[in-house]
C-alpha positions as CSV (number, residue, x, y, z in Angstrom):
1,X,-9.6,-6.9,-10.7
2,X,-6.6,-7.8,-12.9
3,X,-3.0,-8.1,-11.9
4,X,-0.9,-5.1,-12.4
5,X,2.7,-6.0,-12.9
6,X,5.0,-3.6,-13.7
7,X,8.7,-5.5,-14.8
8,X,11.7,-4.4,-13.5
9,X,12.5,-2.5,-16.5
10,X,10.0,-0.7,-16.4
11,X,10.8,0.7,-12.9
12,X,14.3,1.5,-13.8
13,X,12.8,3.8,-17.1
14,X,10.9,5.4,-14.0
15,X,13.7,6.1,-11.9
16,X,15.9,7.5,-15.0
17,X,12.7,9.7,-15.9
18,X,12.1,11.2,-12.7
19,X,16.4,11.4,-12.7
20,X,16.2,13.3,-16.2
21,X,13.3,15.5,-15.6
22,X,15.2,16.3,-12.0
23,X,18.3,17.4,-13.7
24,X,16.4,19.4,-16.0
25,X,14.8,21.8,-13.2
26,X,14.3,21.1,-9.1
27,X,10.7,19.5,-9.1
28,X,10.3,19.0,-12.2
29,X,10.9,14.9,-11.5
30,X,8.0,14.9,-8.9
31,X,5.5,16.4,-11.0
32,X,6.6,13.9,-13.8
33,X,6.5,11.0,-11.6
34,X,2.8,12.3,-10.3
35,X,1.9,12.2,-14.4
36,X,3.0,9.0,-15.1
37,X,1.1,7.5,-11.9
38,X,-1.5,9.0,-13.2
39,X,-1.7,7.1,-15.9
40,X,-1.0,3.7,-14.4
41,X,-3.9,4.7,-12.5
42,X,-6.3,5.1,-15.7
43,X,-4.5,2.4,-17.3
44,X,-5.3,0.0,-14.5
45,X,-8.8,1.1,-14.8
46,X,-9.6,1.1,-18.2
47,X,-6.8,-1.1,-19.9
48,X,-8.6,-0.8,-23.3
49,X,-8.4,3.3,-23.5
50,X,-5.3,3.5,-25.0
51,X,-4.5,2.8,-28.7
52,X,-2.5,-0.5,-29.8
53,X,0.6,-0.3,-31.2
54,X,3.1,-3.1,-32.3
55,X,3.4,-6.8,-30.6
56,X,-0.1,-6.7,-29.3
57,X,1.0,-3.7,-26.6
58,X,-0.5,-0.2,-26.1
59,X,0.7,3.0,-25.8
60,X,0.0,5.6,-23.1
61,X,1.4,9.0,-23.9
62,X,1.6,11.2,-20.3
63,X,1.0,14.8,-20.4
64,X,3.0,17.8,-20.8
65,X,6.4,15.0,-20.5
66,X,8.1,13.2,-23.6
67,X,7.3,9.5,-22.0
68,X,4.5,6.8,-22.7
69,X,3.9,3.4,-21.0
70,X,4.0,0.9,-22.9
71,X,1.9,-2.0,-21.7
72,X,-0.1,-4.9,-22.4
73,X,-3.5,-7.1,-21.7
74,X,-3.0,-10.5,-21.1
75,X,-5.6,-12.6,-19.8
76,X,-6.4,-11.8,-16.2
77,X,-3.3,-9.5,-15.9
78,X,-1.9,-5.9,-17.3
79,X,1.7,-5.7,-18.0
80,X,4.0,-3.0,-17.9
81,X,6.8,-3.1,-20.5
82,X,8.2,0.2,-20.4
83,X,8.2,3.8,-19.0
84,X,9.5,5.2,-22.4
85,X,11.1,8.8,-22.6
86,X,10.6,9.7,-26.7
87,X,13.7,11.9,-25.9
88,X,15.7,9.2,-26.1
89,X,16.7,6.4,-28.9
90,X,12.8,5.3,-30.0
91,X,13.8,1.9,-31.1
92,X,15.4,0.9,-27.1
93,X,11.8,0.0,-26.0
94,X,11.0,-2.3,-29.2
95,X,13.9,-4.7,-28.5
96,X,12.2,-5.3,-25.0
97,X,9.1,-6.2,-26.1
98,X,10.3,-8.5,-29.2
99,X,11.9,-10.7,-26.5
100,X,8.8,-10.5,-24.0
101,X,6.4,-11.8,-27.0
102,X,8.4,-15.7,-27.0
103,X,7.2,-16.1,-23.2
């Protein structure tokens, strides 16, 4: 099995998602937080599904909420960049990466 990492980042996009969706309507954060474990799940089991998209990294769109994961495959390992919410400023995510890709 590979190593799932998912950075810090990553976790804090979480919290503010589950944060904006809760603000938006009571519950609505726990059923968005259910979706997007849902697809670490399948992304953890099938790290290839998902379509590439710029530095080498994938994107996972989640259903019926404005976020995708954005993750890659490296070697014996996935990495998770990014818990995106495409409500937001679409270029914030990018800047992560660009700096990730000099490691």
């Amino acid at each position: 099995m590979l190593d799932f990492i998912i950075l810090d980042d990553a976790e804090d996009d979480l919290l503010n998602a589950y944060n904006w969706c809760q603000a938006k309507e009571h519950g609505l954060g726990d059923r968005s937080l259910s979706s997007v474990q849902d697809g670490l799940a399948l992304i953890r089991q099938h790290p290839e599904i998902f379509p590439m998209s710029i530095f080498e990294c994938r994107r996972a769109l989640i259903s019926k909420f404005p976020f995708e994961i954005i993750y890659e495959k490296k070697e014996n390992r996935i990495v998770v960049y990014s818990v995106f919410n495409c409500s937001l400023n679409p270029q914030r995510w990018k800047s992560r990466l660009s700096g990730q890709q000099n490691e």
